[in-house]
C-alpha positions as CSV (number, residue, x, y, z in Angstrom):
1,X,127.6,115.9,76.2
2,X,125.0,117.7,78.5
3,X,121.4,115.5,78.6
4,X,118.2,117.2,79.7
5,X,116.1,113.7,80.8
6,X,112.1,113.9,81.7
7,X,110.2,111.2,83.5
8,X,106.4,111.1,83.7
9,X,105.5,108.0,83.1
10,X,103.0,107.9,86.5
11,X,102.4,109.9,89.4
12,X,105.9,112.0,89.2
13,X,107.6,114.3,87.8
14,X,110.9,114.5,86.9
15,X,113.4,116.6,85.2
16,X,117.5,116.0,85.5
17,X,120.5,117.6,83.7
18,X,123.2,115.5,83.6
19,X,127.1,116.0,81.7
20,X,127.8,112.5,80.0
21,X,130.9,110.8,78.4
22,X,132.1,107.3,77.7
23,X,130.9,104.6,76.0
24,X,128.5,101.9,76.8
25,X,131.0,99.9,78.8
26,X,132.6,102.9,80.9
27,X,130.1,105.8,80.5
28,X,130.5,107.8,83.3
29,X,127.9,111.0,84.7
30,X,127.7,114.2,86.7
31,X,124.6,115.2,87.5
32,X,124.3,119.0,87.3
33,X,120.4,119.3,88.2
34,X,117.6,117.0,89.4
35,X,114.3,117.6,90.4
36,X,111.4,116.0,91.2
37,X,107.7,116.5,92.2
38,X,105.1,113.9,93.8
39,X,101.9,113.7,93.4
40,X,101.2,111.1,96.6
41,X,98.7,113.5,98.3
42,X,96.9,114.4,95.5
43,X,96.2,110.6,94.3
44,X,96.2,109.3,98.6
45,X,92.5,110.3,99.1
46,X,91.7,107.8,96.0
47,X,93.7,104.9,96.9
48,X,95.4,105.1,94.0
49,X,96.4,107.1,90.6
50,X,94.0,108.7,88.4
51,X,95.2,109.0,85.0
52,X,93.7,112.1,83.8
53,X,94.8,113.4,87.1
54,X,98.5,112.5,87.0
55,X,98.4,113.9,83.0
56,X,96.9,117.9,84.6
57,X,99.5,117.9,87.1
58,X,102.3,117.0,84.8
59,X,100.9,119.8,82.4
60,X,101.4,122.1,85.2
61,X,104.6,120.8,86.4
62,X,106.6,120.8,84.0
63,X,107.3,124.2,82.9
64,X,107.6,124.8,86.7
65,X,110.4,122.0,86.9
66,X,112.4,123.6,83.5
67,X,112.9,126.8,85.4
68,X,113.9,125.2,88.2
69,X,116.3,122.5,87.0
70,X,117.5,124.9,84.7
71,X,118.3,127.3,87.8
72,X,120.2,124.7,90.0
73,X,122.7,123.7,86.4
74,X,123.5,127.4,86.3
75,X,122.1,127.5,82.5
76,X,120.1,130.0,82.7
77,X,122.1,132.7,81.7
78,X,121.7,131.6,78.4
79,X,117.9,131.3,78.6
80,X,116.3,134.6,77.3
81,X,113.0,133.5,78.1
82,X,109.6,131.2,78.0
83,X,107.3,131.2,75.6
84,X,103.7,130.3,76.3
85,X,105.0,128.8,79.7
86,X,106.2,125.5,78.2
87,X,109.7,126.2,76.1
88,X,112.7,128.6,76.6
89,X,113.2,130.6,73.0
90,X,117.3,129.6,73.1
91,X,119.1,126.3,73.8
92,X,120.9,127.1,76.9
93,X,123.5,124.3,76.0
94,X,121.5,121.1,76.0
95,X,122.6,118.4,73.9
96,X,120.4,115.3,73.9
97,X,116.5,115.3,75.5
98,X,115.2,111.7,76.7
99,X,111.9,111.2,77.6
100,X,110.0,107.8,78.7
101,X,107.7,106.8,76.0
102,X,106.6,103.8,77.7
103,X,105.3,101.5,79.7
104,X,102.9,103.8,82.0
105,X,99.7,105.2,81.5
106,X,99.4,106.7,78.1
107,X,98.1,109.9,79.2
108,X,100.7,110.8,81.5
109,X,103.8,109.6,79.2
110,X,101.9,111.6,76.4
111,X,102.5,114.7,78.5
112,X,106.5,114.3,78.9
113,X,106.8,113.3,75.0
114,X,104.7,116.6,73.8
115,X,106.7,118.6,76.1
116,X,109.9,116.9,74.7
117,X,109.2,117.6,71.6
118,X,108.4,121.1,72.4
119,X,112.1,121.6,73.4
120,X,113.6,119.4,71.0
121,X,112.2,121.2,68.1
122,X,112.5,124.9,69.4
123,X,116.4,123.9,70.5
124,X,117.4,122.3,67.7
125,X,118.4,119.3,70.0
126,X,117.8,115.6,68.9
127,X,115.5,113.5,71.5
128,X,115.9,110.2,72.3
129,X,112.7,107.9,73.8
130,X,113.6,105.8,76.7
131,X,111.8,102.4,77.6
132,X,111.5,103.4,81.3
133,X,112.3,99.7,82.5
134,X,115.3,99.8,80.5
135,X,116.1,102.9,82.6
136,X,115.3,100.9,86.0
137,X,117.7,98.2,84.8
138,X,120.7,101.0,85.1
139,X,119.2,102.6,88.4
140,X,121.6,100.7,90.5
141,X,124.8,102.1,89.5
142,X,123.2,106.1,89.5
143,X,123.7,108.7,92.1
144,X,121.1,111.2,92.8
145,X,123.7,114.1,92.9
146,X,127.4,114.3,91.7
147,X,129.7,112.0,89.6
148,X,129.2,108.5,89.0
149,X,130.1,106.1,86.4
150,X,129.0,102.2,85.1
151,X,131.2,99.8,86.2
152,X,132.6,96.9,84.5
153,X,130.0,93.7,85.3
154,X,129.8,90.5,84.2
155,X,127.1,88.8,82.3
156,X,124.7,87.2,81.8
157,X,123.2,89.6,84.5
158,X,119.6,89.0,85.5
159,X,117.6,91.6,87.1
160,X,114.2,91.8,88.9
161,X,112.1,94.6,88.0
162,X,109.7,94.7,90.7
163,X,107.4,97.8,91.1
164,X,103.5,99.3,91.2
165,X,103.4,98.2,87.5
166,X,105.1,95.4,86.7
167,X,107.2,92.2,88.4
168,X,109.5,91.0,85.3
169,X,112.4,89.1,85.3
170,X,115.0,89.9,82.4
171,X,117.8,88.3,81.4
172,X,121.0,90.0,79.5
173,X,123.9,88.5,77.8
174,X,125.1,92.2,77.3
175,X,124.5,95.5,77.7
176,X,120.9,96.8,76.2
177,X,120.2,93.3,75.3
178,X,117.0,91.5,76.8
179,X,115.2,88.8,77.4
180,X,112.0,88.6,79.2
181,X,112.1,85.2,80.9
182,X,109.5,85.5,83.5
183,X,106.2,88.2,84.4
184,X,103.5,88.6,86.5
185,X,100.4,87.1,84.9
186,X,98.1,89.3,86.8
187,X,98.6,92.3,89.3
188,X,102.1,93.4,90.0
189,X,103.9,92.8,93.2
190,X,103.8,96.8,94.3
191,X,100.2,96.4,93.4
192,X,99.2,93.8,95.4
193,X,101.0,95.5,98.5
194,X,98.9,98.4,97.4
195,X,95.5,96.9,97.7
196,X,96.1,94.9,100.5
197,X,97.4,97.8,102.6
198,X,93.3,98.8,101.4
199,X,91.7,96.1,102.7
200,X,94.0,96.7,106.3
201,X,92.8,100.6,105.8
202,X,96.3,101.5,105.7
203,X,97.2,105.0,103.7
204,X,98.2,104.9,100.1
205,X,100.6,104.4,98.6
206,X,100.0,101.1,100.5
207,X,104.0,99.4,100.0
208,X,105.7,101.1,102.7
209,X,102.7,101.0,105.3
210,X,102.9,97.1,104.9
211,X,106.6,97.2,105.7
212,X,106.3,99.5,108.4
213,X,103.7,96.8,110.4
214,X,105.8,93.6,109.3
215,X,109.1,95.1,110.6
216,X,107.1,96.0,113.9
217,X,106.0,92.6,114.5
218,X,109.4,91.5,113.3
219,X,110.7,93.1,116.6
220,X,107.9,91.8,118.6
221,X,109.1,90.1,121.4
222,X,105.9,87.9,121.5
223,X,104.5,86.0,118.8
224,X,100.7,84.2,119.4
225,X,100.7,83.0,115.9
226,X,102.6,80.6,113.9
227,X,105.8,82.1,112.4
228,X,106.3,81.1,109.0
229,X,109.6,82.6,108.1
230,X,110.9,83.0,104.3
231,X,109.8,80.1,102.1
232,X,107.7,78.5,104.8
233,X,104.3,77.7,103.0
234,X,103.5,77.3,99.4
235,X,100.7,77.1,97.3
236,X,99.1,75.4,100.5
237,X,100.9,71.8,100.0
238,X,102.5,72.7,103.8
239,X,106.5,73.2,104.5
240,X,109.2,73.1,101.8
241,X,112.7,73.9,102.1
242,X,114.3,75.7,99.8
243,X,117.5,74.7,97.7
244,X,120.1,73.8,100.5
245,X,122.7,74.9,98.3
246,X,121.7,78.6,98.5
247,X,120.3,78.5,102.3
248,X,122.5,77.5,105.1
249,X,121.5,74.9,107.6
250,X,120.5,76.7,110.7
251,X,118.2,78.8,108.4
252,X,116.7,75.7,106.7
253,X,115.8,74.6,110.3
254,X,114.1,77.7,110.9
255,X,112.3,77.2,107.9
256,X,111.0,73.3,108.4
257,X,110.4,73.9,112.1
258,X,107.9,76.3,112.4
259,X,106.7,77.6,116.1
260,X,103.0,76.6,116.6
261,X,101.4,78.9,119.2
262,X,98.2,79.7,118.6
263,X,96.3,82.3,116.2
264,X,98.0,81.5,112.9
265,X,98.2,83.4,109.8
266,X,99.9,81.7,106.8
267,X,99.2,82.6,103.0
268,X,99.9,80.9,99.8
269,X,103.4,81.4,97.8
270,X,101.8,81.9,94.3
271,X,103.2,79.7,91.7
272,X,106.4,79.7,93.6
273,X,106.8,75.8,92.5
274,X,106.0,76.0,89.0
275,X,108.3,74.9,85.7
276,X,108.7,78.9,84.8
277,X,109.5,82.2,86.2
278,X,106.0,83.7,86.0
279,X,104.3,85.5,89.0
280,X,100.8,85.8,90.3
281,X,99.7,87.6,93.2
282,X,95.9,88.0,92.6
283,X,95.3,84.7,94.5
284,X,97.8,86.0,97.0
285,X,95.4,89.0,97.8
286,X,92.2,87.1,97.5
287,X,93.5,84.6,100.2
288,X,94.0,88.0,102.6
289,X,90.6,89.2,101.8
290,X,89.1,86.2,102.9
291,X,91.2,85.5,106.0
292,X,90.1,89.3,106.7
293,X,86.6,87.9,106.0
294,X,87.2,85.2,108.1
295,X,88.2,86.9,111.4
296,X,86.0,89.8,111.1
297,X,87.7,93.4,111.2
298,X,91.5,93.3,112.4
299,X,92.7,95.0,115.5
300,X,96.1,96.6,115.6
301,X,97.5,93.4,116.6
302,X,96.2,91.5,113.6
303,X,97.3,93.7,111.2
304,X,100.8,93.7,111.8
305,X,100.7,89.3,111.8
306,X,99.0,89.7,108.2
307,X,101.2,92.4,107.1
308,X,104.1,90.3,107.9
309,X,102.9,87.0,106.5
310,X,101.7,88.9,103.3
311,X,105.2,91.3,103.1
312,X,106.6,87.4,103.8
313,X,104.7,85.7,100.8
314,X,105.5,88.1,98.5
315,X,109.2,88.3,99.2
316,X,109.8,84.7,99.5
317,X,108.5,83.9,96.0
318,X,110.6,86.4,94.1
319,X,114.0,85.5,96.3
320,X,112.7,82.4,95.1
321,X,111.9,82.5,91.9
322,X,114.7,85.1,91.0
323,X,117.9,82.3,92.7
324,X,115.8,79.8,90.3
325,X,116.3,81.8,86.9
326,X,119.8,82.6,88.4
327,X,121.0,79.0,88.8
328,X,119.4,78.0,85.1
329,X,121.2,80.8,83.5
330,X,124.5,81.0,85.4
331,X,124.0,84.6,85.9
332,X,127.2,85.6,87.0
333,X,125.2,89.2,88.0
334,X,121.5,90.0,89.8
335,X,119.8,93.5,89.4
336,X,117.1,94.1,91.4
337,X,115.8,97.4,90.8
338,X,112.5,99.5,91.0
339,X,110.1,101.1,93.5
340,X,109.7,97.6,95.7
341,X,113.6,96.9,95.5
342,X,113.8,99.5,98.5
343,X,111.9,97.2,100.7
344,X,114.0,95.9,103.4
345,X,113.1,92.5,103.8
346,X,113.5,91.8,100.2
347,X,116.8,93.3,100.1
348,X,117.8,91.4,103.0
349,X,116.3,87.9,101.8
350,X,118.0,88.5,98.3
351,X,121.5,89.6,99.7
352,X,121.4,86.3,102.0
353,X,120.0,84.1,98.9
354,X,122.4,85.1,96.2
355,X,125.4,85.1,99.2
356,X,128.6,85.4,97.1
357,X,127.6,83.3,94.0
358,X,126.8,87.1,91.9
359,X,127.1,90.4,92.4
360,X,124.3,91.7,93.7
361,X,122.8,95.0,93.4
362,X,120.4,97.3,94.0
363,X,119.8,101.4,93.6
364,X,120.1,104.1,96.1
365,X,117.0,104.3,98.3
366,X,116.1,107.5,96.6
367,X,116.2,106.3,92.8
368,X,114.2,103.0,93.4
369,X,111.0,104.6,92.1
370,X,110.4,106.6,88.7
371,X,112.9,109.3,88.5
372,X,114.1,111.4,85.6
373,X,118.5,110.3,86.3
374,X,117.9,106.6,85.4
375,X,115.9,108.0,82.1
376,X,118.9,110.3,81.2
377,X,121.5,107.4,81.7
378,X,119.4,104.7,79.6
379,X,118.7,107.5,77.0
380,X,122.9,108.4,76.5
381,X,123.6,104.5,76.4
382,X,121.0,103.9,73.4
383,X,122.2,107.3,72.0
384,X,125.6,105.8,71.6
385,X,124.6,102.3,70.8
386,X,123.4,104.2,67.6
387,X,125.7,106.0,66.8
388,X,124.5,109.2,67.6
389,X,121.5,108.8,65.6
390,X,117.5,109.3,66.9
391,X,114.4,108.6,64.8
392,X,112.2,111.5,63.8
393,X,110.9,113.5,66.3
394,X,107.1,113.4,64.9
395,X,107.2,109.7,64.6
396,X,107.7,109.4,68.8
397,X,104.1,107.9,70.2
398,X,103.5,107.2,73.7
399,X,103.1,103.1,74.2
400,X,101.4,102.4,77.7
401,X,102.4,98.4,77.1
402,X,105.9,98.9,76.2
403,X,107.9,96.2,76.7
404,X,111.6,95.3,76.5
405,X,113.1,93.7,73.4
């Protein structure tokens, strides 16, 4: 069957064709179309995204993106034309529309759905709503062009949904079946990388400028501060090693024998000792603002040790946290997926954590953040888990606290 997917449930765009067959344990995928559009710039100036903003430029881009993706699948030969700018008069072979409904900012997602509905009336086609974390969860096995299909994995599979929006850890004893077993009480870890990268003056969207200065002093051959390392402070109680059985030996000595020279910059590991699998990172970026307090306005040098120690914190208490819920549930697989799963030092902490007790995995670079394939794949799986069967198409309401269930 041929999907026509749309993602706005933030700052972008997204509209994808894709061909689909299978069922839930071996669907596989060609993508025939997929385009995008950002709206970084727009929201940079701002430090962040304006709702009402995001919701005009999703107006205007999606028409815009119909054409287009409708061009690059070679459909639009049986297009005869657009009416009012938002919905082509004939079907031009689409089978199935998805469309996030949720979680995201209501005014945005409310853009996608009316537009949805638009098409889904006017083509006769039946629409299916998408819980956009549902469609991070099957982001890892997606390509961003050509075939691809879900392989065979073994549960219970635990995934890490880390992003601007929410830090969740889910457990699954199947496919489309969750369990939310751990969340971030406060801001979300992308968040927090966000503002801090404000209090540094770094650009928005702040997440890769952090990552950019804690790789650079990485590869600093000098260090006049006291190096940490993964799991080296916590909650402010000094070292603490973490499970030996996950760690090897030389790493663990790394870890207990930090080198004391000089300026030091440590922050707290939020909650990373506690019974559950909750987050916080609130305190996390209170503790920066007040070490920026502290020391007055960071030089160049500065930034990069606090952008390290910070990109260190963060990462060290979900590898943490995530082996933890891992261990307790016997999870025989580890998703970790979203718009923070592309960071590099997380990736390379959780690849060395989970070793070879799971298969680990994580999406291609360029479908970590919101994108319109991941919609279209979730949206075919929950279209065959019901046998072929949607809800009515006036009943569909945006729901900006969506959660998995």
């Amino acid at each position: 069957m041929r999907i026509l997917s749309i993602e706005t449930s933030c700052d972008d765009t997204a509209i994808s064709i894709m061909e689909a067959k299978g069922d839930i344990e071996s669907a596989s995928f060609k993508v025939l179309a997929n385009v995008s559009d950002s709206q970084i710039k727009i929201h940079a100036s701002y430090g962040g995204v304006y709702p009402m903003l995001a919701k005009r430029e999703h107006i205007k881009n999606l028409p815009i993106l119909l054409k287009e993706v409708l061009k690059k699948a070679f459909l639009k030969g049986k297009a005869l034309g657009i009416q009012k700018g938002l919905a082509f008069l004939k079907n031009p072979g689409i089978d199935l529309i998805a469309v996030t409904y949720g979680p995201g900012l209501e005014p945005a997602l409310w853009t996608g759905i009316t537009f949805a509905k638009e098409l889904a009336k006017k083509w006769k086609t039946p629409l299916m709503p998408v819980n956009h974390m549902e469609g991070h969860i099957v982001s890892p096995f997606a390509k961003d062009k050509g075939k691809f299909s879900i392989p065979k994995i073994n549960f219970p599979a635990l995934s890490l949904l880390v992003s601007g929006g929410h830090t969740e850890l889910i457990l699954s004893k199947n496919w489309l079946q969750y369990k939310i077993i751990g969340e971030t009480l406060d801001d979300a870890a992308g968040e927090a990388f966000d503002k801090v990268a404000r209090m540094l003056g770094l650009p928005y969207p702040g997440g890769p400028e952090i990552s950019k200065l804690a790789e650079e002093e990485r590869k600093s051959g000098s260090r006049k501060h006291i190096v940490y390392g993964t799991l080296g402070r916590s909650d402010g109680d000094g070292q603490r090693k973490f499970s030996a059985e996950n760690f090897r030996g030389d790493r663990n000595n790394m870890l207990s024998e930090p080198k004391k020279i000089g300026f030091s910059v440590a922050l707290p590991r939020p909650m990373i000792h506690s019974k559950n699998f909750d987050f916080s990172f609130s305190g996390l970026k209170t503790a920066v603002l007040y070490l920026i307090k502290k020391i007055g306005k960071p030089d160049a040098e500065i930034k990069r040790r606090i952008a390290m120690e910070f990109e260190n914190a963060v990462v060290d208490t979900l590898v943490y946290k995530t082996i933890k819920a891992k261990e307790k549930y016997k999870a025989k697989t580890v998703i970790v997926a979203g718009g923070v799963s592309c960071n590099k030092h997380l990736q390379k902490e959780m690849k060395e954590a989970v070793g070879k007790s799971a298969k680990l995995l994580f999406p291609q670079k360029e479908l970590t953040g919101d994108n319109s394939i991941m919609i279209g794949m979730a949206g075919y799986l929950r279209f065959i888990k019901k046998s072929k069967k949607t809800g009515e198409i006036s009943d569909l309401k945006a729901k900006g606290n969506l959660r998995l269930k």
